[in-house]
BABAFI-669818 format. One record per atom (N, C-alpha, C, CB): atom name; x, y, z. Coordinates in pm, 1 decimal. Atoms other than C-alpha are relative to their C-alpha. Glycine has a CB too. Example, Ala and Ser with C-alpha at 12.3 -4.5 7.8 and 13.67 -1.06 7.14 Angstrom:
<rs>
R,N,89.0,-119.0,0.0
R,CA,1230.0,-450.0,780.0
R,C,90.0,120.0,0.0
R,CB,-99.2,2.7,124.6
R,N,-82.0,-119.0,-6.0
R,CA,1367.0,-106.0,714.0
R,C,-77.0,109.0,73.0
R,CB,41.4,46.2,-141.5
</rs>
This chain:
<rs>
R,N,83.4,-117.7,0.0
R,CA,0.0,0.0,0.0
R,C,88.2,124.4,0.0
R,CB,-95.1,-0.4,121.0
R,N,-106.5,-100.0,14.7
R,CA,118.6,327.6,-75.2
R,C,4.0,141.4,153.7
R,CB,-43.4,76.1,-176.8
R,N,12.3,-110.0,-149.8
R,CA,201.6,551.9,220.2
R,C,-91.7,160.3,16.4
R,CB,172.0,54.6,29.1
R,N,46.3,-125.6,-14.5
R,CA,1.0,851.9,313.0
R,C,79.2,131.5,3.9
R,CB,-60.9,-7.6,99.7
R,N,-68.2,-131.2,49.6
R,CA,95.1,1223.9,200.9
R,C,24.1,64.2,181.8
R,CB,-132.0,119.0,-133.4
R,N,-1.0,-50.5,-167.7
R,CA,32.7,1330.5,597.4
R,C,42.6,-74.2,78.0
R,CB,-117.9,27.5,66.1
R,N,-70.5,68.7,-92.9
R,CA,250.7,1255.5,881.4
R,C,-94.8,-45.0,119.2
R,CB,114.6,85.5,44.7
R,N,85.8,-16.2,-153.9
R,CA,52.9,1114.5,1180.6
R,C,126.8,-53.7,101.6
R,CB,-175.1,-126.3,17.5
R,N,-51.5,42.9,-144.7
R,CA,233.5,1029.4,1543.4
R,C,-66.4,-120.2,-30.1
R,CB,-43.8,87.6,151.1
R,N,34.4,187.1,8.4
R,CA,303.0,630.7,1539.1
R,C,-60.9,-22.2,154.9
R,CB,183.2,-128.4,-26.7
R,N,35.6,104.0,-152.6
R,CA,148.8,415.7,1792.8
R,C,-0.5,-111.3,-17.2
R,CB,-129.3,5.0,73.2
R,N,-66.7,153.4,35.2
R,CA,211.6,86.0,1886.8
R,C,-124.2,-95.5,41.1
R,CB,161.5,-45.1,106.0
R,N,136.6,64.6,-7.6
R,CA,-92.1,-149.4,1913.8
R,C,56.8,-140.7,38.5
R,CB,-100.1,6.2,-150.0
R,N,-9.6,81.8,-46.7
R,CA,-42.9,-480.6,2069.7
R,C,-75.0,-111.7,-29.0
R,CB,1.8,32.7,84.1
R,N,84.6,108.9,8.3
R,CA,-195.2,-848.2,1970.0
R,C,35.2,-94.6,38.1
R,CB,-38.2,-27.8,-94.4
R,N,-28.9,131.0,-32.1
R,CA,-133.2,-1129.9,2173.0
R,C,-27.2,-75.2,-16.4
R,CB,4.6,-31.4,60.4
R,N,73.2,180.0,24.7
R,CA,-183.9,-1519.9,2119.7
R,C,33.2,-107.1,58.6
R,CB,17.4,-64.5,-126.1
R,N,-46.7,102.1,-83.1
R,CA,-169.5,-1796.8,2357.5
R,C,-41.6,-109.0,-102.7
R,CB,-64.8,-6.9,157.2
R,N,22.1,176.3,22.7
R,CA,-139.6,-2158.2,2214.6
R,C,51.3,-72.1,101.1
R,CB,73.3,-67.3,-129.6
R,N,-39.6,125.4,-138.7
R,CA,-204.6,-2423.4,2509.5
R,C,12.8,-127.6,-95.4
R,CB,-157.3,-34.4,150.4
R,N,-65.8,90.9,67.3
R,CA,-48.2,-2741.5,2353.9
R,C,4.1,-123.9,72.3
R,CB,122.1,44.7,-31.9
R,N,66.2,102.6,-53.4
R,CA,-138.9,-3076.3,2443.4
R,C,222.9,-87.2,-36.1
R,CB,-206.9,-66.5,-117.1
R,N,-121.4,66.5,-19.2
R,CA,233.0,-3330.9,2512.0
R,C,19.6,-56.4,-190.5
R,CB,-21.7,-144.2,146.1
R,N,-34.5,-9.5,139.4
R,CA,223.0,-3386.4,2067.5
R,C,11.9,119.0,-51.6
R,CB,-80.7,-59.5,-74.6
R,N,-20.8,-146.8,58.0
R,CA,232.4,-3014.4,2025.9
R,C,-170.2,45.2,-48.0
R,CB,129.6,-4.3,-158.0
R,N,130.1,-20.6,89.9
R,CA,-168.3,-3053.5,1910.8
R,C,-18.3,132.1,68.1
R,CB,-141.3,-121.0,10.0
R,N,35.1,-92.6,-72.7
R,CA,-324.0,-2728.5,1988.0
R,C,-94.5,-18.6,88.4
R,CB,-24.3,84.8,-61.3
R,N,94.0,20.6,-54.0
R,CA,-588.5,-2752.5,2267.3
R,C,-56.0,126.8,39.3
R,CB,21.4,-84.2,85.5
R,N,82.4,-97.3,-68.3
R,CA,-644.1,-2396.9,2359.8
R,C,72.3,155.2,-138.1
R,CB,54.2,8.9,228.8
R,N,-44.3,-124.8,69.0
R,CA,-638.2,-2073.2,2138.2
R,C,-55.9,159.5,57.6
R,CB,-50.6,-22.9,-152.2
R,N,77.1,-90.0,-79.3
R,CA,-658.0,-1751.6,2310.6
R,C,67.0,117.6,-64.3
R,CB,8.1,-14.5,167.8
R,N,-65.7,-140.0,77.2
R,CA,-575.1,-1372.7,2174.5
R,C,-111.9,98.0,68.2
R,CB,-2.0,2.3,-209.6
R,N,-8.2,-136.4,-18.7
R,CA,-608.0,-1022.1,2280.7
R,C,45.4,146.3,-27.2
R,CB,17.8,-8.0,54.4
R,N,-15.1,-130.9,69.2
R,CA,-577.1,-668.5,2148.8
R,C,-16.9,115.2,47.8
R,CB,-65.2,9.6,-88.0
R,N,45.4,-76.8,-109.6
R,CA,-535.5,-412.9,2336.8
R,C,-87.5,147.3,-71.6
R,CB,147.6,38.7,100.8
R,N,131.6,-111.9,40.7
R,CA,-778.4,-152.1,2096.5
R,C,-93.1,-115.2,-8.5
R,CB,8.3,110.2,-167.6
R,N,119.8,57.2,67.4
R,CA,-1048.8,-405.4,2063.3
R,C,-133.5,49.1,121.6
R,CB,25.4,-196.3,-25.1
R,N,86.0,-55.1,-85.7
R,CA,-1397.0,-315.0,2280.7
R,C,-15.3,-82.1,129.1
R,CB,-122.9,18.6,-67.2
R,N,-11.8,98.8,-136.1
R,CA,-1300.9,-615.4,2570.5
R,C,138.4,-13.5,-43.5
R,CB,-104.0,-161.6,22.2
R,N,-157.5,8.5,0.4
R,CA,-937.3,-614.8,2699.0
R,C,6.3,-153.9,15.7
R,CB,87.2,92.9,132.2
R,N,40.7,133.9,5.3
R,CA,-1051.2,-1014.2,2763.7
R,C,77.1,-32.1,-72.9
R,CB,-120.7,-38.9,-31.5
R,N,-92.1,44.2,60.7
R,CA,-855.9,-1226.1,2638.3
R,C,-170.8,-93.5,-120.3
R,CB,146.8,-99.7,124.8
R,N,112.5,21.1,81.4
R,CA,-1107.9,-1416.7,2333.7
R,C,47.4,-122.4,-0.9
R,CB,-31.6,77.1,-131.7
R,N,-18.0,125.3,59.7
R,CA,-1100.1,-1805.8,2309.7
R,C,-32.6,-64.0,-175.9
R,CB,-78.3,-66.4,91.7
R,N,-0.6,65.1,126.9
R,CA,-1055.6,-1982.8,1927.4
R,C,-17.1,-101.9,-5.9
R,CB,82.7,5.4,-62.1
R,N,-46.2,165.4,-17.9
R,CA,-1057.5,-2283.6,1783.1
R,C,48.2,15.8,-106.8
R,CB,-101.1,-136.1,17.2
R,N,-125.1,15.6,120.7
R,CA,-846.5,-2204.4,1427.9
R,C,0.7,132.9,2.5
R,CB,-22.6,-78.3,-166.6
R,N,-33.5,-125.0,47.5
R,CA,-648.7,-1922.9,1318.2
R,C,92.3,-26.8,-147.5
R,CB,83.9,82.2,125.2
R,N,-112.1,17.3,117.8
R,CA,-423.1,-1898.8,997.6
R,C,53.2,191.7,-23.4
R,CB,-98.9,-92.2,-184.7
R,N,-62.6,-136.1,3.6
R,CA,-181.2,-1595.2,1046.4
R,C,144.3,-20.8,-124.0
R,CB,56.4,46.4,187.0
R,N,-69.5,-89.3,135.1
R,CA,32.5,-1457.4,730.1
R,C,85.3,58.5,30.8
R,CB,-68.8,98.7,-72.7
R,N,-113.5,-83.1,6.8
R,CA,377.2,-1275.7,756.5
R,C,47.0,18.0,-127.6
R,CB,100.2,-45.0,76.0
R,N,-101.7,-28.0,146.4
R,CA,542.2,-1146.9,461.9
R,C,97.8,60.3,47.4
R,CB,-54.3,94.9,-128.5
R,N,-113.0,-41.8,-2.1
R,CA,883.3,-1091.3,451.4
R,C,51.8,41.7,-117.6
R,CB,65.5,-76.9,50.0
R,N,4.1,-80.4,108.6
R,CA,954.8,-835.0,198.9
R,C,149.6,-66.6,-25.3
R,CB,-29.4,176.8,20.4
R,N,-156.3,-16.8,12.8
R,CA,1358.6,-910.3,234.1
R,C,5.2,-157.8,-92.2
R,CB,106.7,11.3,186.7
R,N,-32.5,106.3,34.7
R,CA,1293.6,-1286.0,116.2
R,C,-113.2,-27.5,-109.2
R,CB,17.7,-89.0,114.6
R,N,110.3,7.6,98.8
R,CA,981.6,-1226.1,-81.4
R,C,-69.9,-147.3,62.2
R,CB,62.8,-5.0,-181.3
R,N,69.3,91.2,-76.2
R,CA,831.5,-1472.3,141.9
R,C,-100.8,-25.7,106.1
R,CB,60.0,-36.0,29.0
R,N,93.1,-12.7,-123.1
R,CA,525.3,-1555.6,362.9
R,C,29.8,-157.2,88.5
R,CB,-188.3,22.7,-61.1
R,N,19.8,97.1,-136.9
R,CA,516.4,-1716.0,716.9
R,C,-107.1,-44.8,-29.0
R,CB,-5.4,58.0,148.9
R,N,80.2,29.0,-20.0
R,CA,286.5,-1902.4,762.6
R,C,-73.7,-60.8,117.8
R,CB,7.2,-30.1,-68.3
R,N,82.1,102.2,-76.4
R,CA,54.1,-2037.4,1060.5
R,C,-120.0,-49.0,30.1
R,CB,14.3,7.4,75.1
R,N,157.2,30.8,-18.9
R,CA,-247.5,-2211.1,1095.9
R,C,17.0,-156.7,58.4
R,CB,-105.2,12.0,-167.4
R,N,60.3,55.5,-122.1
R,CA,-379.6,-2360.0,1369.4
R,C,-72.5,-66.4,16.7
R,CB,-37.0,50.1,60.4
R,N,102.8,14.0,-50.2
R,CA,-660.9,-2526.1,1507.1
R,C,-37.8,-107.5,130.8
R,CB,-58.7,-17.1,-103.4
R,N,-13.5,120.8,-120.5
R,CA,-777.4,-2728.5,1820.8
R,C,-96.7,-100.0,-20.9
R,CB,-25.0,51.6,155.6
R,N,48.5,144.4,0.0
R,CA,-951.0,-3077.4,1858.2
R,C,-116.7,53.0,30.0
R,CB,60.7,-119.3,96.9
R,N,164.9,-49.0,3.6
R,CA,-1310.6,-2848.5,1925.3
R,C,-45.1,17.3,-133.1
R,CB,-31.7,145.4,73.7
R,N,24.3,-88.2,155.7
R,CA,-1286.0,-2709.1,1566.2
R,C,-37.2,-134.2,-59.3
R,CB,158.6,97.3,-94.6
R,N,58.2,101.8,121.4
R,CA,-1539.8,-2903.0,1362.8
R,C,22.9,11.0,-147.3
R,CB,-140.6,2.3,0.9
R,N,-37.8,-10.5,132.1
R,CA,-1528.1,-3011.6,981.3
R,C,-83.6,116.3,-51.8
R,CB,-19.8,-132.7,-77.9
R,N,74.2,-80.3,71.5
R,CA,-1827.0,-2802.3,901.3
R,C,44.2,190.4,68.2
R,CB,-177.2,-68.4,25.6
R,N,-54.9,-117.0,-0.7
R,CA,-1676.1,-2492.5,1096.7
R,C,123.4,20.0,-71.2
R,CB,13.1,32.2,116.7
R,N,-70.5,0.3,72.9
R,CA,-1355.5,-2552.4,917.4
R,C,-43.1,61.8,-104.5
R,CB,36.9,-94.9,-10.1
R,N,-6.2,-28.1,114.1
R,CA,-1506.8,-2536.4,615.2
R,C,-91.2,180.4,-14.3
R,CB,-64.7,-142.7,-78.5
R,N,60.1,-150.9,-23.1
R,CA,-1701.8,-2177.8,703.0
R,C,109.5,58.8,37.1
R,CB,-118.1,26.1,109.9
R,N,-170.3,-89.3,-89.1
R,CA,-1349.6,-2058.4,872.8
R,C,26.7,31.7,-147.0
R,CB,175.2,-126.1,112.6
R,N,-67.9,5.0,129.2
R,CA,-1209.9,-2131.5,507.2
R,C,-78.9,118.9,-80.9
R,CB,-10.5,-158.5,-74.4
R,N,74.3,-12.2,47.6
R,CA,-1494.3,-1992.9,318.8
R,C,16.0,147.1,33.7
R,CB,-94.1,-82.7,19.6
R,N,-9.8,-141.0,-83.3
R,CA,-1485.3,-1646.8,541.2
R,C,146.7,58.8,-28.6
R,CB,-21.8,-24.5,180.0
R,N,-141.5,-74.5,-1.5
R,CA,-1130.6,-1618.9,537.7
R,C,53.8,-9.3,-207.7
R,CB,141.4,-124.3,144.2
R,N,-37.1,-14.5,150.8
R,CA,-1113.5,-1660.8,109.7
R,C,-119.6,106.8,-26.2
R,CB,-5.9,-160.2,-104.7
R,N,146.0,-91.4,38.2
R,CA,-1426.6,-1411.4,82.3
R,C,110.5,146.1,90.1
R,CB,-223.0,-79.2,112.8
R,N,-67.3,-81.5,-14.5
R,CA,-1216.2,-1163.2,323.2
R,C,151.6,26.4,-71.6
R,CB,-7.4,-8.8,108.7
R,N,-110.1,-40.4,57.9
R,CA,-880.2,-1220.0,168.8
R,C,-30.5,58.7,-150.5
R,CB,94.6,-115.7,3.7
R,N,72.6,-69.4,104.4
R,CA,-1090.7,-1062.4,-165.8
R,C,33.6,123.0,18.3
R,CB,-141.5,-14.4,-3.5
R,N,52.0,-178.6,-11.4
R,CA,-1192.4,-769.5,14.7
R,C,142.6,47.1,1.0
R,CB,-104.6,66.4,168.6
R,N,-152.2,-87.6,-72.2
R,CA,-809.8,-682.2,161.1
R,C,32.8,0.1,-160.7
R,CB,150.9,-106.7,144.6
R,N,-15.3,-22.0,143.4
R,CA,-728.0,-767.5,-243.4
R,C,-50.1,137.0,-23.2
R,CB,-75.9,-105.4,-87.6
R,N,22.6,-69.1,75.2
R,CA,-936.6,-540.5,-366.8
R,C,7.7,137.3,30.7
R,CB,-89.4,-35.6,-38.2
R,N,-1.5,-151.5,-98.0
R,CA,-864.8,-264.1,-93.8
R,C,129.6,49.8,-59.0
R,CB,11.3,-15.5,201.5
R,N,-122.9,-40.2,42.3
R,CA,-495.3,-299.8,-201.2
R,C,31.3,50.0,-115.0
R,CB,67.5,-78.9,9.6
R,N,10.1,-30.4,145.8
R,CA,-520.2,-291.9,-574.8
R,C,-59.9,76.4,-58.7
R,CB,-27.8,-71.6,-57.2
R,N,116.4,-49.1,81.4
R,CA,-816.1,-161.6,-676.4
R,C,-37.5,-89.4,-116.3
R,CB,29.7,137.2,-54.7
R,N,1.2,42.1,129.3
R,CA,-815.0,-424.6,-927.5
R,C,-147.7,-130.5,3.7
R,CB,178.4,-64.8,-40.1
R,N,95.1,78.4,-34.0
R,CA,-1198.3,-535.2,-938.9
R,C,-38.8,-104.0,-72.7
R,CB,-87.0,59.7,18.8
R,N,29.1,158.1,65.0
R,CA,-1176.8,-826.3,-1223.8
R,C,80.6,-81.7,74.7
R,CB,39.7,-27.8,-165.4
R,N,-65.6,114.7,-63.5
R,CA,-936.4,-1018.6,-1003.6
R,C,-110.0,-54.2,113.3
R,CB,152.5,48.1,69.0
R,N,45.3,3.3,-147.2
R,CA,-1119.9,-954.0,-709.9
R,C,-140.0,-81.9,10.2
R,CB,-20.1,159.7,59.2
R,N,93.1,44.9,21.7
R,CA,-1433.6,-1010.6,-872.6
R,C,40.8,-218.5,-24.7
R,CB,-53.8,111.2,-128.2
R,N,-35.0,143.9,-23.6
R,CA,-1290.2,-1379.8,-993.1
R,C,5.4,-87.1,108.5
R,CB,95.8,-13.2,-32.0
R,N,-49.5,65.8,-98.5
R,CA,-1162.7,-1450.1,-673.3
R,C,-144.0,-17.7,60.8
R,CB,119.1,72.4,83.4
R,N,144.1,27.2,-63.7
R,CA,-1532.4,-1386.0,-513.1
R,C,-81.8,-73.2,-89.7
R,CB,-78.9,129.7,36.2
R,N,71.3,132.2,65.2
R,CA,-1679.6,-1612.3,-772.4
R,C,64.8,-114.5,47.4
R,CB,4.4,-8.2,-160.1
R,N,-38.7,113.3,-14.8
R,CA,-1455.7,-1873.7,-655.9
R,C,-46.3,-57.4,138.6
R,CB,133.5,1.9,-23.1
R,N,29.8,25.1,-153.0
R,CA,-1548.5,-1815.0,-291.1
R,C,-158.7,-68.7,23.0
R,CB,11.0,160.6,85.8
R,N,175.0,14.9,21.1
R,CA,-1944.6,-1854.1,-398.7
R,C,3.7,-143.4,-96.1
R,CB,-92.0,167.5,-106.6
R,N,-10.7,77.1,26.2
R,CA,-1815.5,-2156.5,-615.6
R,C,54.6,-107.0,124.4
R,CB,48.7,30.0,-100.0
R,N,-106.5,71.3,-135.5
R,CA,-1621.8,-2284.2,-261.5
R,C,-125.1,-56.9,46.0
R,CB,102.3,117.8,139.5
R,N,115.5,42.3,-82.9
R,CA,-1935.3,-2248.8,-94.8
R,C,-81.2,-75.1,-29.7
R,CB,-65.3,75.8,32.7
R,N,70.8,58.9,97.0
R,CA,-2154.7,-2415.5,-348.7
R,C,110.4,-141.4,51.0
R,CB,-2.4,84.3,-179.0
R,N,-25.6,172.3,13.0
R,CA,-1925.6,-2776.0,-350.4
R,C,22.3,4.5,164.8
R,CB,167.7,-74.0,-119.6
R,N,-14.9,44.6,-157.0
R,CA,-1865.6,-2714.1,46.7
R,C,-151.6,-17.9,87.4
R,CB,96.9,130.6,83.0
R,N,112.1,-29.1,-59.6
R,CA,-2228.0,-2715.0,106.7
R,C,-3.4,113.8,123.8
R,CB,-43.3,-124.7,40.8
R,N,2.1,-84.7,-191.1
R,CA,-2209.3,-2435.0,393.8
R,C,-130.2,92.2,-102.0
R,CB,222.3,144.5,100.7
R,N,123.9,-58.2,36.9
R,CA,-2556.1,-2265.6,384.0
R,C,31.3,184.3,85.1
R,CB,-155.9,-121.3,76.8
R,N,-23.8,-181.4,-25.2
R,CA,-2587.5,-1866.5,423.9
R,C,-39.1,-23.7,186.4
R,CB,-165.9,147.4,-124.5
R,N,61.0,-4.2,-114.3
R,CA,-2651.4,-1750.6,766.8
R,C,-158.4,103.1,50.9
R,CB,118.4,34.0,70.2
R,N,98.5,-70.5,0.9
R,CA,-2969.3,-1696.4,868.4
R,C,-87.2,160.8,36.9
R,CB,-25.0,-68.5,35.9
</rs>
């Protein structure tokens, strides 16, 4: 993204993430906190999939998570949510709305063979 013409005063924002880990490393507990969000609470999970890019290696981290609560059919709505948002951040970055558009046909094609039904 391209940087803004106006200087603002940085601040530093904080996101923590506990993984409790069962004696195979499985995850059993996912917990995170933020210190702008509207509860300083810490929030229990059951998957995450966090993204790093490393500009210096042209490379992304990757992690994703999940614990032995996380069902197949929330899986497949986790998935479904998180390819329908990685669109929007697309199309926020680019502006480029035939990709974006593709990509959200694929998410509405996802949903279609994953059976996950709208919410009511």
């Amino acid at each position: 993204m391209e940087e803004s013409k106006t200087e603002s005063p940085l601040k530093t924002k904080e996101i923590r993430i506990q993984v409790d880990v069962d004696g195979n490393h499985i995850p059993r507990e996912i917990r995170w906190a933020a210190d702008d969000t509207a509860s300083l609470d810490e929030t229990e999970s059951r998957a995450m999939f966090l993204s790093l890019w490393d500009s210096r290696t042209k490379d992304t981290f990757k992690l994703d998570l999940w614990t032995h609560k996380m069902t197949v059919d929330e899986m497949k709505i986790f998935f479904h949510q998180t390819l329908t948002s990685m669109a929007d951040s697309l199309e926020r970055a680019t502006k480029d709305e035939r990709i974006t558009g593709d990509m959200r046909d694929f998410c509405d094609y996802f949903a279609e063979r994953m059976d996950i039904k709208e919410k009511p």
